[in-house]
C-alpha positions as CSV (number, residue, x, y, z in Angstrom):
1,X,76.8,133.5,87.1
2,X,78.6,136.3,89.1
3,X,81.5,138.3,87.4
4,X,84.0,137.3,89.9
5,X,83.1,133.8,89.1
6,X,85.2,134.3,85.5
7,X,89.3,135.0,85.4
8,X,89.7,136.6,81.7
9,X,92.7,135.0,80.3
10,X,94.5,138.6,80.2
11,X,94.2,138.6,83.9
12,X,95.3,135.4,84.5
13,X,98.5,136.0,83.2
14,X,99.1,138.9,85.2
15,X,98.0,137.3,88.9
16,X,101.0,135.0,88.7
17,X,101.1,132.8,92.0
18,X,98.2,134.3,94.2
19,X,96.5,133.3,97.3
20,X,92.2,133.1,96.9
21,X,89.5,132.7,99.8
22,X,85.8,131.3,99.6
23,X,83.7,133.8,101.7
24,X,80.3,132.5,102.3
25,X,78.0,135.5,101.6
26,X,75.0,134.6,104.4
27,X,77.7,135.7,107.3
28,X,80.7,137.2,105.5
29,X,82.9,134.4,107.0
30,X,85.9,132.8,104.8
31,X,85.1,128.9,104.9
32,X,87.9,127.9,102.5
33,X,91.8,128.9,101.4
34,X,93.6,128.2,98.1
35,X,96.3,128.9,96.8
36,X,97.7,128.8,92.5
37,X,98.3,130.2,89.3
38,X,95.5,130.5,86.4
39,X,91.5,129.5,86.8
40,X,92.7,128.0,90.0
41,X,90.6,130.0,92.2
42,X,87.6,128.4,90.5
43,X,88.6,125.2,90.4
44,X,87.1,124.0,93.5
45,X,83.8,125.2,93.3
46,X,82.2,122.0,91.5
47,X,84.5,119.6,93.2
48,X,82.7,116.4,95.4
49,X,85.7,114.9,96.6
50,X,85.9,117.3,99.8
51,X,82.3,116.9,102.0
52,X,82.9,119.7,104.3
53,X,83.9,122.2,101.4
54,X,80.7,120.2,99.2
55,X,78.3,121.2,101.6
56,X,79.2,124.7,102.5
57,X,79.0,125.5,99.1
58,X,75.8,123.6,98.3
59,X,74.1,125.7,101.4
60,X,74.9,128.5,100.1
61,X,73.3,127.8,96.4
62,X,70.6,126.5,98.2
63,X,69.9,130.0,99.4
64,X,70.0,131.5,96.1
65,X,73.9,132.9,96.1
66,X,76.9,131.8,95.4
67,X,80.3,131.8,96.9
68,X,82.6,134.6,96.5
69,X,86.1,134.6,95.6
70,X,88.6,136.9,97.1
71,X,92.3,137.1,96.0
72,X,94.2,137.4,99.5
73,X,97.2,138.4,97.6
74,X,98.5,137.9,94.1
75,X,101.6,138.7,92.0
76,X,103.4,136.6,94.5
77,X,107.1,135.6,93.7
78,X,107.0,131.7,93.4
79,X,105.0,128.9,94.6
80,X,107.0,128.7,98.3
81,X,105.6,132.6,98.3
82,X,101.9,131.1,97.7
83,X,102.4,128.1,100.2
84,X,103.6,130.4,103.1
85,X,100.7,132.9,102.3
86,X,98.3,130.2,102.6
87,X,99.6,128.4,105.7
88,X,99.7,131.7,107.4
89,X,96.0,132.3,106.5
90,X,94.8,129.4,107.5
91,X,96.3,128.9,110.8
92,X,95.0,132.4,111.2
93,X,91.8,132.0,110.7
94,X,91.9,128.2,112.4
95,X,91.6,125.1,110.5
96,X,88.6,124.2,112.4
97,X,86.7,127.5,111.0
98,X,87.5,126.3,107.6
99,X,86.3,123.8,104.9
100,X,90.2,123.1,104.4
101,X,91.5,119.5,105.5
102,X,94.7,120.3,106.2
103,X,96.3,123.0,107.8
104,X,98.9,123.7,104.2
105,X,101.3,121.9,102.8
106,X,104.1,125.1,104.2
107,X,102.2,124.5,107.8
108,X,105.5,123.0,109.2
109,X,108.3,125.5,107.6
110,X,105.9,128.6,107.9
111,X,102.6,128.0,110.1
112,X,101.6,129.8,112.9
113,X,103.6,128.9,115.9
114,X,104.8,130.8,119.6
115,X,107.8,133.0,119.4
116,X,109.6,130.4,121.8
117,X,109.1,127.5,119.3
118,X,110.2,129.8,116.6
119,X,113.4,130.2,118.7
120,X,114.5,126.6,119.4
121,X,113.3,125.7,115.7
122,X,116.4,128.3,114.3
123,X,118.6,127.6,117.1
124,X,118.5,123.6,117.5
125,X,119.4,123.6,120.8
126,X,120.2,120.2,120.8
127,X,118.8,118.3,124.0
128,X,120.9,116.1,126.1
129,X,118.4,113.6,127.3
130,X,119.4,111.0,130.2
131,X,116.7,109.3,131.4
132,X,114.8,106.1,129.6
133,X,112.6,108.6,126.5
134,X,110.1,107.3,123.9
135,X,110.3,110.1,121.3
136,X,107.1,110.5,119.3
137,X,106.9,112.5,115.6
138,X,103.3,113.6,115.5
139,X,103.6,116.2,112.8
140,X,100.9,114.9,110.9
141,X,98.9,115.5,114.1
142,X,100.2,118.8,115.8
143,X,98.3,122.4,114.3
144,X,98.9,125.7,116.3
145,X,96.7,126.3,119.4
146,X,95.9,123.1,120.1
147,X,94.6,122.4,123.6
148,X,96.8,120.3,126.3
149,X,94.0,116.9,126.0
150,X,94.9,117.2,122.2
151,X,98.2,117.2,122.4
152,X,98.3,114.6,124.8
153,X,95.8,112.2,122.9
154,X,97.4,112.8,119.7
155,X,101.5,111.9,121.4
156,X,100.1,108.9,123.7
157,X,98.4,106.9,120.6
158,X,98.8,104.5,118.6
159,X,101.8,103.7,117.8
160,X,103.6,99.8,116.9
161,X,105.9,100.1,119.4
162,X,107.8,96.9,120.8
163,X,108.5,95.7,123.9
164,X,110.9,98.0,124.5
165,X,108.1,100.2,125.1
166,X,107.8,98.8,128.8
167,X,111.5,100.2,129.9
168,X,110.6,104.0,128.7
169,X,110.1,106.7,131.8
170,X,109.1,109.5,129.7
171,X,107.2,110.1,126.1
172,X,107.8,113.3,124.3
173,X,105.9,114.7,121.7
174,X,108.3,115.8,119.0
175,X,106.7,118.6,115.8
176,X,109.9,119.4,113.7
177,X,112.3,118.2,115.5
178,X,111.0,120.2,118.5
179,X,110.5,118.7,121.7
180,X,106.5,120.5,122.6
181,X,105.7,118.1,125.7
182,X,107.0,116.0,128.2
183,X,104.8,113.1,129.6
184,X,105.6,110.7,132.1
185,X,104.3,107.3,131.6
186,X,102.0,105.3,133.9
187,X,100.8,102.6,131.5
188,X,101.0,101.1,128.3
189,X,97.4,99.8,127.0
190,X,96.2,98.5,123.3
191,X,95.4,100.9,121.2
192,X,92.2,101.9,121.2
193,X,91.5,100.6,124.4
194,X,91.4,104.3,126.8
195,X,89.1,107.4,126.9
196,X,90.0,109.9,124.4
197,X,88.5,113.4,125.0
198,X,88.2,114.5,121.2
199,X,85.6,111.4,120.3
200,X,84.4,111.6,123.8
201,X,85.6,107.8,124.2
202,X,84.0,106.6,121.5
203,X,87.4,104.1,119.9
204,X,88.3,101.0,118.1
205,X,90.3,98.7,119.4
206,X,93.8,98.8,117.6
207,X,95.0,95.1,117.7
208,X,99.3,95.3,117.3
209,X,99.0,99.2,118.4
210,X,100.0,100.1,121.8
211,X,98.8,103.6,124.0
212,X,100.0,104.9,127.2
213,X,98.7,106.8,129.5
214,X,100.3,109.0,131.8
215,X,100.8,112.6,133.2
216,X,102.7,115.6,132.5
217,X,106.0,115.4,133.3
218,X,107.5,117.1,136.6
219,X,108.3,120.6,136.2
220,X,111.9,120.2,136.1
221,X,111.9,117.6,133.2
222,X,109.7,119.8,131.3
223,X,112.2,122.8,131.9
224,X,114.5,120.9,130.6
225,X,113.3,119.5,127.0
226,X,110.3,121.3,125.6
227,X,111.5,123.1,123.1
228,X,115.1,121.6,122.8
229,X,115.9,119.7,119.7
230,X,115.5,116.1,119.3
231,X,115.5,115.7,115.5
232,X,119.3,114.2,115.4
233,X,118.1,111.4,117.6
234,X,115.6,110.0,114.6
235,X,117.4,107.9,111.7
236,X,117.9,110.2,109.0
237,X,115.5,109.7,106.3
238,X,113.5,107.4,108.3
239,X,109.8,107.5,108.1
240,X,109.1,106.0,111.5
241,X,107.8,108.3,114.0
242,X,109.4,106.6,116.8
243,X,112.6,106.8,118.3
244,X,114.0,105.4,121.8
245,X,116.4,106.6,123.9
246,X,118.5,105.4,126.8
247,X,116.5,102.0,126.2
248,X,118.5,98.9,125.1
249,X,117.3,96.8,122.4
């Protein structure tokens, strides 16, 4: 077993909250970020609950190595410290490069974003909205860089929306409180039930889940939302990632 693969307890002590990555040794490409205190670091090496991180490390024992562990950075202050380090590796290096499934658990507070988003996420500029608006949460859904069919496909569907659905103009697409698109409906289908590029069409049916489909809003609207603050316009607390606006019950 490599050195590196053992953290004397001595050391451990000292690391504090640190930052690790899995570099695969075949390519010298990082296929995994970590963050903890301890043995943490090693912790995941003989997991089988993640595939994607299973078999990347499996190849590479397959070939007679092993993975190697690099600390990123160490000695950090606290566990927020650790989260934000990791989040800003991973959106760095792209969640799609990596065995991670997520993009961090600080993604939201201190992920890789656009100076511009940065700026209405501090400021709040709180938007005025007048015309008939669906507003759509999709922060489980949204990751930096993200191209325009993704964002679209991941705002348009599939949501348990009521009727009310029918009366809404516009759909936004709402990370944080941010307003990041404007669409402008055309339809609303069942769930499931329209082309989606990322699975190349390939859907189930969503009985009691509706879809729309539509185009990007005109220029002005646009101007005049993305990246304005929506966030006041959800129920406080609530869960639901669906809010109407201008639309009568």
């Amino acid at each position: 077993m490599p050195v590196d693969l053992k953290i004397p307890r001595t050391v451990a002590s000292k690391l504090g909250y640190y930052v690790y990555v899995y570099v695969d040794p075949l390519h010298e490409t990082v296929f995994y970020v970590g963050k903890g205190r301890g043995s943490r670091a090693l912790s995941r090496l003989n997991a089988t609950e993640h595939k994607r991180l299973t078999s990347t490390i499996r190849r590479i024992r397959q070939s007679g190595l092993a993975p190697r562990i690099d600390i990123l950075a160490h000695n950090l202050p606290n566990e927020q410290a650790a989260f934000a380090v990791e989040s800003a590796a991973i959106d760095l290096i792209g969640i799609h490069n990596l065995a991670n499934e997520v993009r961090g658990h600080a993604a939201a507070r201190y992920g890789r974003t656009s100076l511009s988003q940065v700026v209405a996420h501090y400021t709040k500029k709180k938007a005025v909205i007048k015309e008939p608006s669906i507003l759509v949460r999709i922060n489980r859904l949204y990751h930096f860089g993200m191209s325009d069919v993704e964002l679209y496909d991941a705002t348009r569907s599939a949501w348990k929306v009521g009727k009310r659905k029918a009366n809404a103009r516009y759909a936004m697409a709402v990370y944080e409180g941010v307003v990041r698109e404007v669409y402008k409906i055309t339809e609303w289908l069942e769930g499931g039930s329209t082309f989606a590029a990322q699975n190349l069409g390939k859907r189930k049916r969503r009985p009691g889940r509706s879809e729309f489909v539509g185009t990007l809003a005109e220029d002005e609207i646009r101007k005049r939302y993305v990246n304005t603050y929506v966030g006041h316009l959800f129920r406080k607390g609530a869960q639901f990632p669906i809010a109407y606006v201008n639309i009568a019950r």
